[in-house]
Structure formats: C-alpha cells, structure tokens
N, C-alpha and C positions, 0 to 999 in steps of 0.2 A: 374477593374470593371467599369462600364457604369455608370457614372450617371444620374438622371433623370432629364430631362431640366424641369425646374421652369414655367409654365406656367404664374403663378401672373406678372403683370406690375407694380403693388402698393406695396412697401413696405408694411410690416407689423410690428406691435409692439406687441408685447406680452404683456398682460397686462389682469389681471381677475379685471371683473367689474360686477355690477351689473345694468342691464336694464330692463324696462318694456316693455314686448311686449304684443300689445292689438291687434283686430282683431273683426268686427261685429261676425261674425261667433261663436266665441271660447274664446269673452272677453278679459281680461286683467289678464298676468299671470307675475310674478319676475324669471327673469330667470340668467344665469350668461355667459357674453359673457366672452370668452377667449382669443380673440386676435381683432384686427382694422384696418385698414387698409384706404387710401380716397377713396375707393367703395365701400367697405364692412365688415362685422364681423361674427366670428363665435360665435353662442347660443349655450349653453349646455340646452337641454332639454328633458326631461323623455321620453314625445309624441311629437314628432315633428309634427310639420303642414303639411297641403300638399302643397306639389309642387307647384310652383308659387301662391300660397296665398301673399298676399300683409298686409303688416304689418307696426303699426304705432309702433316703438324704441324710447323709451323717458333712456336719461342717461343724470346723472347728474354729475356735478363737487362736489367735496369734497368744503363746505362752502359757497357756491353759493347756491342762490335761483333761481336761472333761471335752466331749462333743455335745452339740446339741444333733438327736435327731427326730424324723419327723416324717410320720406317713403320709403318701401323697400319691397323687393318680396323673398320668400324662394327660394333659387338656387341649393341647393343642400341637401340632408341629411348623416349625416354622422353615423357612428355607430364603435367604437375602444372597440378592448380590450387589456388590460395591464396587468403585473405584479406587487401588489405592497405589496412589506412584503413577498412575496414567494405567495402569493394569487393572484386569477382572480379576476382581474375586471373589467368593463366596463362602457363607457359612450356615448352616444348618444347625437347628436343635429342639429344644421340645423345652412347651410351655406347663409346669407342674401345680397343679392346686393343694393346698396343705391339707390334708384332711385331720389331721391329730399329731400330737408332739409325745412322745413317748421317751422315757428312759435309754438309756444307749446299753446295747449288751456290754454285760460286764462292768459296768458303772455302779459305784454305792448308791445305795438307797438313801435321799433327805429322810432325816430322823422324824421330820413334821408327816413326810407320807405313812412312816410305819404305822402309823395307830388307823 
C-alpha cells in the first residue's frame, strides 16, 4: 500500500491545550488546540471561523504569568468523525498558520526591546 507523503515541514507535537482565540468580528472565545507545531495549530471548535480570518492566540504556560501570543490566519477547516465506545462521533475545528508572535496586551516590555 502507498503511503501518503506528509506535506507538513514542522514537526508536530501532540499536545491538548487550552487557548484564547479573539477576533473584532466574533470576540473572544476558549477553545482547545490539539496539536503545535513552529508555524501553526490545530483548534477544536464548534463553529469554525471563516477562511482566512486573522486571529489573535493567547496560550499560556502552566504557572507562568506571562502568555505567549501570536497572530495568525484560519487555513484550513477541518471536520472528523470517530468511533468511540462503539458510538459516532465527531469533531470539528480550524487549521491556524502563525503569521507573527507579538507581545500580549498589557504585558511588560523586555528591557532588550526598549532600545
């Protein structure tokens, strides 16, 4: 059997998190990304946004006060269904591209940025 060549160049880590994704448009919703990657993540979410919507990602480290976040654009939607227990089910979300990592409102300024 054939396998399917991998299109991704970034590794990926698997890993379920919780992020905010905010947006003029559609506000500020908690949604839960499933995997990471250094270009992008995947969101699980109910209603995905639309296609290239541009979205601000705030995730935080476990006992850290600082967020990282990071502008980003919907690239894809995805939409799975599963088996689980003998039961359907399904889950839906959108695929995010990192476009730039920016400061987080309200966050101090690195002393190395000021100059």
């Amino acid at each position: 059997m054939v396998q399917p060549r991998e299109r991704r160049a970034a590794t990926r880590i698997d890993k379920v998190f919780r992020v905010l994704i905010a947006t003029d448009e559609h506000g500020e919703q908690w949604c839960v990304a499933r995997n990471i990657s250094t270009t992008g993540l995947f969101v699980e979410m109910p209603e995905p946004l639309p296609l290239r919507s541009k979205v601000v990602v705030r995730f935080q480290l476990p006992g850290d006060d600082a967020a990282i976040c990071a502008i980003a654009r919907v690239q894809n939607h995805y939409y799975f269904q599963y088996s689980e227990g003998g039961e359907l089910a399904a889950l839906c979300g959108v695929g995010l591209r990192f476009l730039r990592f920016v400061p987080d409102v309200g966050a101090p300024v690195p002393p190395e940025r000021l100059h």
